[in-house]
NUTI-741550 format. One record per residue: residue in three letters; x, y, z of N, C-alpha, C in turn. Coordinates in steps of 0.001 Angstrom, whole numbers, padded with zeros to 6 digits, always signed. Layout:
<sites>
ALAXYZXYZXYZ ...
</sites>
This chain:
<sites>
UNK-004641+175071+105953-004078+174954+107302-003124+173778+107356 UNK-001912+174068+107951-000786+173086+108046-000761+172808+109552 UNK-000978+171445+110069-000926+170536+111412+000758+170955+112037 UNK+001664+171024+111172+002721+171687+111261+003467+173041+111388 UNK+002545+174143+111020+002728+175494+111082+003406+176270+112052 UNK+002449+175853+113179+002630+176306+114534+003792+175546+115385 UNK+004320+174592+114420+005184+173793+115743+006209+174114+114773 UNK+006365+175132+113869+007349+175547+112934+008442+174441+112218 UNK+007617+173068+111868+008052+171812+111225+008288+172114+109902 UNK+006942+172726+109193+006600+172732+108075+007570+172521+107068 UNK+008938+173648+107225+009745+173740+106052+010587+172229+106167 UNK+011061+171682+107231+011431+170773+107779+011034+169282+107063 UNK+009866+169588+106776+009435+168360+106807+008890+168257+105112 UNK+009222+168861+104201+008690+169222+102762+009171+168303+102013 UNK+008489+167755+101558+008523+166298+100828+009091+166837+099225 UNK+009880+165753+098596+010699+166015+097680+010165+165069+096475 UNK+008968+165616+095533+008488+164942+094580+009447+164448+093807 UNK+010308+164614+093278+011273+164112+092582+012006+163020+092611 UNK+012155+162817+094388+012944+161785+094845+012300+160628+094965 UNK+010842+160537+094487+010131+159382+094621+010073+158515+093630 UNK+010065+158814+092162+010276+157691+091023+011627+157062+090921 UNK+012433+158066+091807+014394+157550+091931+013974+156362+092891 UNK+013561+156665+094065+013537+155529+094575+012622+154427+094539 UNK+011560+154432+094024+010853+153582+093417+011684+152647+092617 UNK+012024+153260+091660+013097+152629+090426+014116+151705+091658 UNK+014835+152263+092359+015834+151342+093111+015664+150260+093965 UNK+014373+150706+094521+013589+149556+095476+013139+148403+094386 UNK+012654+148614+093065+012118+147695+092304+013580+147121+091771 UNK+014354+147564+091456+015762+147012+091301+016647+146152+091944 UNK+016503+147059+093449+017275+145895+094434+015861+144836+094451 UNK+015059+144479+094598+014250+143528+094429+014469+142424+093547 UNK+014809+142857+091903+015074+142262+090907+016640+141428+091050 UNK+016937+142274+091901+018660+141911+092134+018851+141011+092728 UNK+017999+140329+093265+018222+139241+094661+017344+138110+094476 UNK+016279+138375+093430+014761+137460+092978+015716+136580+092018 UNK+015296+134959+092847+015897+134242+091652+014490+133409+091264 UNK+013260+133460+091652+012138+132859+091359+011788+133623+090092 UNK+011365+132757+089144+011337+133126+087842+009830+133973+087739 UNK+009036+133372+088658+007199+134078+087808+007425+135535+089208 UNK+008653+135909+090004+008629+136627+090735+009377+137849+089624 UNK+010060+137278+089248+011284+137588+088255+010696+138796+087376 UNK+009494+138106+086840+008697+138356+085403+007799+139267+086160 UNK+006942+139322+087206+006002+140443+087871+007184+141562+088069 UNK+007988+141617+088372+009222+142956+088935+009585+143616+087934 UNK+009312+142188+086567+010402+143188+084936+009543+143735+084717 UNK+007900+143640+084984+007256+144398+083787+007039+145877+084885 UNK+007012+145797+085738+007139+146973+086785+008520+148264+086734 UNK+009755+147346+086012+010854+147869+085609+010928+148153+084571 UNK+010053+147340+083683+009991+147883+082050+009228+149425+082220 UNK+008282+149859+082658+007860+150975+082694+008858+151570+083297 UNK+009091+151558+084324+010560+153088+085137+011424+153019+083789 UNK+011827+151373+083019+013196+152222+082190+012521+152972+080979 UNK+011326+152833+080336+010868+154003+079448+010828+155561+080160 UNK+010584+154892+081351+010640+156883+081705+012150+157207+082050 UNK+012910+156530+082549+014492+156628+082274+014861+157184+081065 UNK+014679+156542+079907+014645+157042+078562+014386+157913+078314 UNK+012993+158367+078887+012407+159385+078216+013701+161028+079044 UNK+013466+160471+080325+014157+161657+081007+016056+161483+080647 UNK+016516+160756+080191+018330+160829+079482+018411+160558+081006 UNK+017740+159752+082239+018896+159275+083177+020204+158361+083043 UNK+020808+158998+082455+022057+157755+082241+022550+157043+083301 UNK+022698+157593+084470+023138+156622+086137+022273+155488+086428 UNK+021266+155938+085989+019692+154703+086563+019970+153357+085661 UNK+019789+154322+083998+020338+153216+083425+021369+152526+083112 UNK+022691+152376+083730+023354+152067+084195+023430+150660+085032 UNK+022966+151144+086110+022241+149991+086945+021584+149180+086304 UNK+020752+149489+085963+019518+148959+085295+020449+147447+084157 UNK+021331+148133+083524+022172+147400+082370+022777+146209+083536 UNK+023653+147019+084446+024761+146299+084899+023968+144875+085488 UNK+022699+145177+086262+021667+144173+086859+021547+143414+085648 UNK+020981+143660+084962+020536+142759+083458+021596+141635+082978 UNK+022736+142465+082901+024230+141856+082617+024412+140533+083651 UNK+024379+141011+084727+024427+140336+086229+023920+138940+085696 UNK+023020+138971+085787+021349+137969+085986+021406+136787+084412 UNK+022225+137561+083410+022322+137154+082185+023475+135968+082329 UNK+024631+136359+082900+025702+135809+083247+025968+134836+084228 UNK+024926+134806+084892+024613+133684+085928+023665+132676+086019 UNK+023334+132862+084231+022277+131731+083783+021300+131317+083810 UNK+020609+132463+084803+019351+132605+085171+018549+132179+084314 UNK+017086+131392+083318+016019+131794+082381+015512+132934+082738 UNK+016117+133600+081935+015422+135139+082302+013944+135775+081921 UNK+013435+136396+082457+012579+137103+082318+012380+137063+080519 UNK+011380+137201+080878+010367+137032+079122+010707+138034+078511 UNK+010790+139618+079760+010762+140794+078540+012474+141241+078608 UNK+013336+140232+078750+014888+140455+078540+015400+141527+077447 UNK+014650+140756+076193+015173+140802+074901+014710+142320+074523 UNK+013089+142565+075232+012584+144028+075007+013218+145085+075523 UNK+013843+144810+077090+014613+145322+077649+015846+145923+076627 UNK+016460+144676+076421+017526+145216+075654+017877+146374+074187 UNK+016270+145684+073848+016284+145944+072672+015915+148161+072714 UNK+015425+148177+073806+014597+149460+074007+015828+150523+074845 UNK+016644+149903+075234+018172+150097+075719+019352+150556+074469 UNK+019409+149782+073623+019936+149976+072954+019730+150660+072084 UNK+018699+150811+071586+017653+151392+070634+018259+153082+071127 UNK+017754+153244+072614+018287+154239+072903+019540+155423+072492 UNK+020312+154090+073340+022382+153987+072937+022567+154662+071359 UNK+021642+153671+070883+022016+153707+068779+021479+155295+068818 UNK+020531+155521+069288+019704+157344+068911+020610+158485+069845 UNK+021351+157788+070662+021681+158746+071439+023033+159210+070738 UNK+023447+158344+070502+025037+158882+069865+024997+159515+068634 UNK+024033+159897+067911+024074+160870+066985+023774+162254+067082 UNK+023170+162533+068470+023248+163938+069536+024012+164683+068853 UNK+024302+165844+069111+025338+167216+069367+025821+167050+070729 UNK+025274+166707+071472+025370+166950+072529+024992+165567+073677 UNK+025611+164210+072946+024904+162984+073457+024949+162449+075204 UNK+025068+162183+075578+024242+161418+076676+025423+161550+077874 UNK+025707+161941+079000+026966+161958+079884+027351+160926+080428 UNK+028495+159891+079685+028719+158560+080426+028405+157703+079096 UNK+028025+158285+077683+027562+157175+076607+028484+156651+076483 UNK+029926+156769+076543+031306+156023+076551+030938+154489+077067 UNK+030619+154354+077906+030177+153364+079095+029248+152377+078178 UNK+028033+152965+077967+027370+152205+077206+027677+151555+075261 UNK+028580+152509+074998+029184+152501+073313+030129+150951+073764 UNK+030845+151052+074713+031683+149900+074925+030973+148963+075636 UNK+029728+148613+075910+028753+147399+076067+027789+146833+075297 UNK+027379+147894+074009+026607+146982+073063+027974+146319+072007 UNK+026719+145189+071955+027606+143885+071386+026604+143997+069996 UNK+025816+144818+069919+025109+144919+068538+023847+145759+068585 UNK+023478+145735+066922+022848+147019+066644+021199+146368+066574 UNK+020453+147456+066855+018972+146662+066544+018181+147651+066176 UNK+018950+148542+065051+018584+149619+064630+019096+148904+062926 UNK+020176+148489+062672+020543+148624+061668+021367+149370+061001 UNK+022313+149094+059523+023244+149374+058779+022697+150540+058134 UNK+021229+150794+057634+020538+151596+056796+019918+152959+057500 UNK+019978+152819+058766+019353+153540+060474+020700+154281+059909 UNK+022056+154282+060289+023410+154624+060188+023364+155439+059124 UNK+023830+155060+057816+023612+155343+056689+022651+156487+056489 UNK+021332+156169+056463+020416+157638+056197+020530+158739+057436 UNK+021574+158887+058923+021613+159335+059714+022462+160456+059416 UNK+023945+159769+058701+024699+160091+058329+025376+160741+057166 UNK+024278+160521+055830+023962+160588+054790+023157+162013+054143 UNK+022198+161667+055047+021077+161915+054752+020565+163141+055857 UNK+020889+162630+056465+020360+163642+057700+021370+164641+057993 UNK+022911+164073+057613+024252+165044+057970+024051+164899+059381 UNK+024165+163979+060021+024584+163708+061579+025629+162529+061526 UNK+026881+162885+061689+027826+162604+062595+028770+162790+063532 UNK+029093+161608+064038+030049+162598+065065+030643+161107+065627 UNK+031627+160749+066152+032910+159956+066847+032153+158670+067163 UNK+031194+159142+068128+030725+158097+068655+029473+156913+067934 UNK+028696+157887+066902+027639+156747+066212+029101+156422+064733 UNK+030221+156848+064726+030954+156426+063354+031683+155267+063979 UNK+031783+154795+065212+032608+154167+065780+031553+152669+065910 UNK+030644+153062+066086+029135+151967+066550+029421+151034+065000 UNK+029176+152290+063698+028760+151856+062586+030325+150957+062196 UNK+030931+151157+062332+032038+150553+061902+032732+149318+062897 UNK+031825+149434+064305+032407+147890+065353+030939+147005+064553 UNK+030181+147664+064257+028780+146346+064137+028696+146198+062362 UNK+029083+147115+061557+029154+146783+060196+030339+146570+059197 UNK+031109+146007+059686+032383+146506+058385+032361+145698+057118 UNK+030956+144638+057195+031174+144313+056055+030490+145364+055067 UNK+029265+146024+055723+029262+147156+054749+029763+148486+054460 UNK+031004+148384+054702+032255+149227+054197+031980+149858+052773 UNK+031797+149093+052137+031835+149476+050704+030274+150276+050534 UNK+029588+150559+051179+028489+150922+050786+028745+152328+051552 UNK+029417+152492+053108+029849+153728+053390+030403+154516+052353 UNK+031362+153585+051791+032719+154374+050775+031586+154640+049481 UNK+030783+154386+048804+030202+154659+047780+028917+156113+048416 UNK+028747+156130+049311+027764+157295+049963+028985+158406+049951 UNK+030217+158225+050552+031049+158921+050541+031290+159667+048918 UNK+031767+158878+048235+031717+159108+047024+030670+160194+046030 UNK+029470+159324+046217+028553+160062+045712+028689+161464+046572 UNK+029036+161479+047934+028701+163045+048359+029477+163910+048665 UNK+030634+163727+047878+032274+163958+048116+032257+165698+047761 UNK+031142+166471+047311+031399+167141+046841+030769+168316+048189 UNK+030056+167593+048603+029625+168230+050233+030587+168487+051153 UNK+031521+169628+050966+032304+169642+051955+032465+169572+053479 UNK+031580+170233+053809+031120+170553+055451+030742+169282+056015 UNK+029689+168307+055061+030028+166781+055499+030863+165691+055456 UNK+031693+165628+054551+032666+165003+054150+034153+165536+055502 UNK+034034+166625+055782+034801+167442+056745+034657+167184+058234 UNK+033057+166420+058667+032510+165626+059540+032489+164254+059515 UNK+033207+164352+058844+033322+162252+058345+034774+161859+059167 UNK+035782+163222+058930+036958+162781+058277+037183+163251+060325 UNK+036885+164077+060613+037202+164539+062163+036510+163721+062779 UNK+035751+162764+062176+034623+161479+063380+035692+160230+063292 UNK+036139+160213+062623+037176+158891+062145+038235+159069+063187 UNK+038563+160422+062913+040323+160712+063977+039930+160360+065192 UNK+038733+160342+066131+038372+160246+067200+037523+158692+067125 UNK+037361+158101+066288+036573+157148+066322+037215+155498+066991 UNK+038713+155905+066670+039617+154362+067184+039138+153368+066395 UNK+038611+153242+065014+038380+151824+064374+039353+151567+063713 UNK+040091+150682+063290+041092+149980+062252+040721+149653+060927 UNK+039000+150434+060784+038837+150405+059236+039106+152008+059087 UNK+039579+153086+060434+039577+154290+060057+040504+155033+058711 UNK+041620+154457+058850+042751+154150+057760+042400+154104+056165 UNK+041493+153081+056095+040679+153322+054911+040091+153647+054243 UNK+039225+154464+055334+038118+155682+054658+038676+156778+054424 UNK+040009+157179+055344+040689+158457+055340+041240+158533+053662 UNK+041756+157487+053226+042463+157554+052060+041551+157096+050817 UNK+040581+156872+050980+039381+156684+050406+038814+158289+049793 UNK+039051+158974+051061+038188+160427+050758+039139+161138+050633 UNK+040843+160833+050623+041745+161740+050477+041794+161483+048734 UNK+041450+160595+048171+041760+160661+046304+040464+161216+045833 UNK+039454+161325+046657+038009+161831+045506+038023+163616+046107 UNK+039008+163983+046771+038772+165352+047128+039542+166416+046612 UNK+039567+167527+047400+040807+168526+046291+041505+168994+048058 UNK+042032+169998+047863+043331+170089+048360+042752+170361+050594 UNK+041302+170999+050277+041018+171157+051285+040611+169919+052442 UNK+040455+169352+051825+039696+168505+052319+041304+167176+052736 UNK+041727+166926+051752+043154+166183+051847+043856+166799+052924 UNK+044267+167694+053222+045348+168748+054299+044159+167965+055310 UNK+043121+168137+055738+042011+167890+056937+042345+166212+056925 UNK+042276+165091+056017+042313+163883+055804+043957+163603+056603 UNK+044855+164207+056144+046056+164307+056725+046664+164351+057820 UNK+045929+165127+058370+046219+166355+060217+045057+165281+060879 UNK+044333+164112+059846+043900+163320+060841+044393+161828+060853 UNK+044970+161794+059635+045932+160520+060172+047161+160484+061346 UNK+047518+161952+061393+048082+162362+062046+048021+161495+063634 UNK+046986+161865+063711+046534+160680+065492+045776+159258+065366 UNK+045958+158930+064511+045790+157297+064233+046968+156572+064394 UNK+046921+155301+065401+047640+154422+065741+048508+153749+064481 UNK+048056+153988+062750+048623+153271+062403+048823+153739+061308 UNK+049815+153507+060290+050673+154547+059782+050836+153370+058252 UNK+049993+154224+057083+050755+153896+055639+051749+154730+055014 UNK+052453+154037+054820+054015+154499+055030+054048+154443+053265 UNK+053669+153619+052408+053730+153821+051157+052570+154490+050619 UNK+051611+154770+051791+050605+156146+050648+051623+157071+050906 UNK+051903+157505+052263+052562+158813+052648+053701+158954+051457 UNK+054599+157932+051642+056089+158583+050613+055162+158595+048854 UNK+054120+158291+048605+053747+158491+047212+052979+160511+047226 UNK+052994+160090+048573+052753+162405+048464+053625+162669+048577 UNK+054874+162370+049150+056085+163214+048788+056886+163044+047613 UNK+056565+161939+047202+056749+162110+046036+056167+163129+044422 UNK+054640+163258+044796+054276+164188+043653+053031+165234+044566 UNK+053257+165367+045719+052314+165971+046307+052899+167665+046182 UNK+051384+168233+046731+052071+169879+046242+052869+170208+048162 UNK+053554+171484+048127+054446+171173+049161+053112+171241+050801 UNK+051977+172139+050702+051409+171686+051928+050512+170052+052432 UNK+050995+169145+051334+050686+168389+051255+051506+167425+051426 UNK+052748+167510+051010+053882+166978+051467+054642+167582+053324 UNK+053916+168712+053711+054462+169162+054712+053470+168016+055941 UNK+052410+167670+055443+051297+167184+056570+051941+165705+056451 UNK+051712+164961+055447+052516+163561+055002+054048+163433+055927 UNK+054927+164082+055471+056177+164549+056760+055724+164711+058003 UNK+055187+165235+058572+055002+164860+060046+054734+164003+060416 UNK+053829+162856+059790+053289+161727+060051+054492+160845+059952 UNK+055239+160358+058718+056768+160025+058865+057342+160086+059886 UNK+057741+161414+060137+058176+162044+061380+058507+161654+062641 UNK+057316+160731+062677+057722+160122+064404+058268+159100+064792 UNK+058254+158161+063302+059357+157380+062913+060626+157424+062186 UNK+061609+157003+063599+063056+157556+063530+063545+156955+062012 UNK+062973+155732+061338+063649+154956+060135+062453+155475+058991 UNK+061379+155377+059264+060563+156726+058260+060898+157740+058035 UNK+061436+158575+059064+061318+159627+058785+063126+160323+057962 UNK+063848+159233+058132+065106+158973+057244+064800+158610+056179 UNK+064043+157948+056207+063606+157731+054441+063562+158916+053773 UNK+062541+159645+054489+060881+160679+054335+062296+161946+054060 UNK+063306+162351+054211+064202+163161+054390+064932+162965+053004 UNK+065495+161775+053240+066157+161053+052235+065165+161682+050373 UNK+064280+160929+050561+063573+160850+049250+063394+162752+048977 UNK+062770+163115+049926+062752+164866+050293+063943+165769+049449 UNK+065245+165377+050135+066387+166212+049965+067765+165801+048897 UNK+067779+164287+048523+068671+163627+048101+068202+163135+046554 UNK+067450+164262+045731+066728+164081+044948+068227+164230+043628 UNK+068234+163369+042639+069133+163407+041760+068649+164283+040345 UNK+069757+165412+040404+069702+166713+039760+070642+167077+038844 UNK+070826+166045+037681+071984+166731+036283+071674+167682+036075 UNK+072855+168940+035925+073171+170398+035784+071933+170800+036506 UNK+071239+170408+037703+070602+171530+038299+068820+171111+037730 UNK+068591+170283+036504+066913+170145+036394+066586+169926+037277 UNK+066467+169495+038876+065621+169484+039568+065957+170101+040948 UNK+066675+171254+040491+066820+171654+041294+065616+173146+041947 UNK+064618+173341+041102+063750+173500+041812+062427+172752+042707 UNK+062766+171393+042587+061985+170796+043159+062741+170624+044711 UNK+064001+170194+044964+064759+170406+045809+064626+171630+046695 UNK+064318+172689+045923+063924+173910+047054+062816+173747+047639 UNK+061813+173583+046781+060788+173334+047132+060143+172170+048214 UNK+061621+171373+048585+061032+170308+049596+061857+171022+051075 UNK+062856+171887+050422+063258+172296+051531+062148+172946+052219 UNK+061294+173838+051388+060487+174980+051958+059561+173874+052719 UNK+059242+172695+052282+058597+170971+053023+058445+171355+054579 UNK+060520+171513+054825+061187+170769+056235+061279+171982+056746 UNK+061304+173166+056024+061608+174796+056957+060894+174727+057884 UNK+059616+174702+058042+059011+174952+058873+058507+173984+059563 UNK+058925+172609+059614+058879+171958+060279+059483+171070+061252 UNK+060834+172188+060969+062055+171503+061615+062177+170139+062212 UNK+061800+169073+061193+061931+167729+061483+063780+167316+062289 UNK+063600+167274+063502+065014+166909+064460+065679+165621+063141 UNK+066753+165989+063316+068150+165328+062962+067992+165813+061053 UNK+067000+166746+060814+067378+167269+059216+068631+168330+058777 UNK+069187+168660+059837+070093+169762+059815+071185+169257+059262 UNK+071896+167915+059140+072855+166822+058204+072657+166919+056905 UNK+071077+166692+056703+071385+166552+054963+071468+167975+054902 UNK+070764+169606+055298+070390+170101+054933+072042+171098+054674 UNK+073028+170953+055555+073927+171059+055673+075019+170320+054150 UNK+074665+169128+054118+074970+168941+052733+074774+169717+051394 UNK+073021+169959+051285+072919+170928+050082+073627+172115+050057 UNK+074442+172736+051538+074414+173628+051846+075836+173804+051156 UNK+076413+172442+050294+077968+172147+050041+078244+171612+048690 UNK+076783+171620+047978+076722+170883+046426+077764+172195+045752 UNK+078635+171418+044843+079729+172064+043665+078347+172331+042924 UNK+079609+173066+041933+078778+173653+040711+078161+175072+040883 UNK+077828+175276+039707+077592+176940+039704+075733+176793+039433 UNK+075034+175914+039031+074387+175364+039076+073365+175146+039691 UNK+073643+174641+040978+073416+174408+042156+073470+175797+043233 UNK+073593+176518+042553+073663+177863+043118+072842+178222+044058 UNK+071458+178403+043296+070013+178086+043941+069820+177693+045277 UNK+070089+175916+044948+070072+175196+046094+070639+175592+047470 UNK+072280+175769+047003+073044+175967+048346+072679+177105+048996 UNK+071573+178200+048300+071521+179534+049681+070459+179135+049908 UNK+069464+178500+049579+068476+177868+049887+068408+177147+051161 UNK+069503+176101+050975+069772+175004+052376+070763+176322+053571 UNK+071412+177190+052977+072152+178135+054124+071029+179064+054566 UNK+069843+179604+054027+068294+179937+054197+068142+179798+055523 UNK+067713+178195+055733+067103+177436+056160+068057+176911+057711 UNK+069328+176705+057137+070403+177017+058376+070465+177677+059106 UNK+070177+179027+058868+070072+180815+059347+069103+180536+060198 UNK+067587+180158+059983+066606+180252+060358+066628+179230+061377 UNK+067106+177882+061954+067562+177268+062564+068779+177444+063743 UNK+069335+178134+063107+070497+178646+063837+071258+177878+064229 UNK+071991+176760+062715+072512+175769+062651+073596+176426+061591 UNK+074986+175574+062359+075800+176342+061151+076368+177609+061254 UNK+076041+178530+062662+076284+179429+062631+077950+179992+062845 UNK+078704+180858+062576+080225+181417+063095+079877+181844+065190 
</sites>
């Protein structure tokens, strides 16, 4: 029997189990938020240490949030903090470090990836995650490389040893392009010499979106690289107007007595065909004018390539 039934309250008035550990958690928070008495301080954390394990347990990322930003707060204003600070943190982060090796990690981990200032998991946590377990992905390759770079060399030797694992090595190289570290550069070309052609083209199309550009690995693939390998290397050039004059230059202006290299010359054309790198239509227009009978090759080669451009035309 409902006291409410008859006065047709009932549905009205239906209490929302759910909404009670949310606000529990916030009432004990704003509490913590305003407590500058220290043994008041320490009764509220250990009341908050339990809500943030069940935070944890349930992936509230908003709660914990708060929860951080308060901590941060209270840290920064010099407070002697609470005894269980360090547990706090440590059970926070702990989190952060497990969460970013997900498929599917945490909504908002961005937020938290750019507030730990360190790991309390460890270099070897990383390593056998990544290794061992075949879990990576952008966000724990980005952790491992802001909190470890002195052990760089121990990544690059795991790499090594497992270079022959494609499907992981293939997850290394797409966590890097998205990862934004400035040791990314290094690993890319690290795993572009121990691999074969598949894996290099993937190493390539991901330097591709990295801020920063080796300009003497690149011209050493156009120099002896095979041509889809030299076509990925060229784009990267590419976006530099004095690179990519070089990158053209070295490409098309290749020196050819009676014609010996003049199949390599086609072959860089077939490079730029399809990639119609803007302002190549000059040199290509040149080959399109080499004397000699010789050079035969070449010149319908570069008029080819004119046609297909629709450069040059009557």
């Amino acid at each position: 029997y409902s006291p409410f039934k008859d006065a047709g309250l009932e549905e009205s008035l239906s209490f929302d189990r759910d909404l009670l550990p949310v606000n529990y958690f916030l009432v004990l928070l704003n509490l913590f938020t305003f407590e500058d008495n220290k043994e008041k301080l320490d009764l509220i954390s250990k009341l908050l240490f339990s809500e943030c394990d069940r935070l944890i347990c349930q992936r509230k990322a908003e709660y914990l949030k708060y929860l951080w930003e308060v901590l941060d707060k209270k840290r920064k204003e010099g407070i002697s903090l609470i005894s269980d600070f360090e547990e706090f943190q440590k059970r926070i982060y702990s989190f952060i470090e497990n969460e970013s090796f997900e498929e599917e990690p945490l909504e908002g981990i961005e937020y938290f990836i750019g507030k730990l200032d360190t790991s309390v998991l460890g270099a070897d946590f990383y390593l056998d995650k990544i290794f061992n377990k075949r879990k990576v992905n952008s966000y724990a390759l980005n952790l491992f490389l802001k909190f470890f770079p002195q052990d760089l060399v121990l990544f690059l030797e795991n790499i090594k040893s497992r270079h022959a694992e494609i499907d992981l090595i293939a997850k290394v190289v797409k966590s890097i392009e998205k990862a934004d570290s400035p040791l990314g550069l290094e690993i890319l070309k690290n795993i572009f010499f121990i691999s074969g052609n598949i894996i290099k083209i993937e190493v390539l199309k991901s330097m591709q979106v990295l801020p920063v550009v080796d300009d003497e690995f690149l011209f050493s693939i156009l120099g002896k690289g095979d041509i889809f390998l030299k076509r990925e290397a060229l784009a990267i050039l590419a976006k530099d107007d004095n690179l990519k004059k070089k990158a053209l230059e070295k490409l098309l202006f290749v020196k050819s007595p009676f014609g010996k290299k003049n199949q390599l010359i086609i072959q860089n054309l077939m490079v730029i065909e399809d990639s119609k790198i803007d302002g190549a239509d000059g040199y290509i227009i040149s080959l399109s004018k080499k004397r000699f009978f010789w050079n035969r090759n070449v010149r319908e080669k570069a008029l080819e390539v004119l046609r297909k451009w629709h450069v040059g035309k009557n």
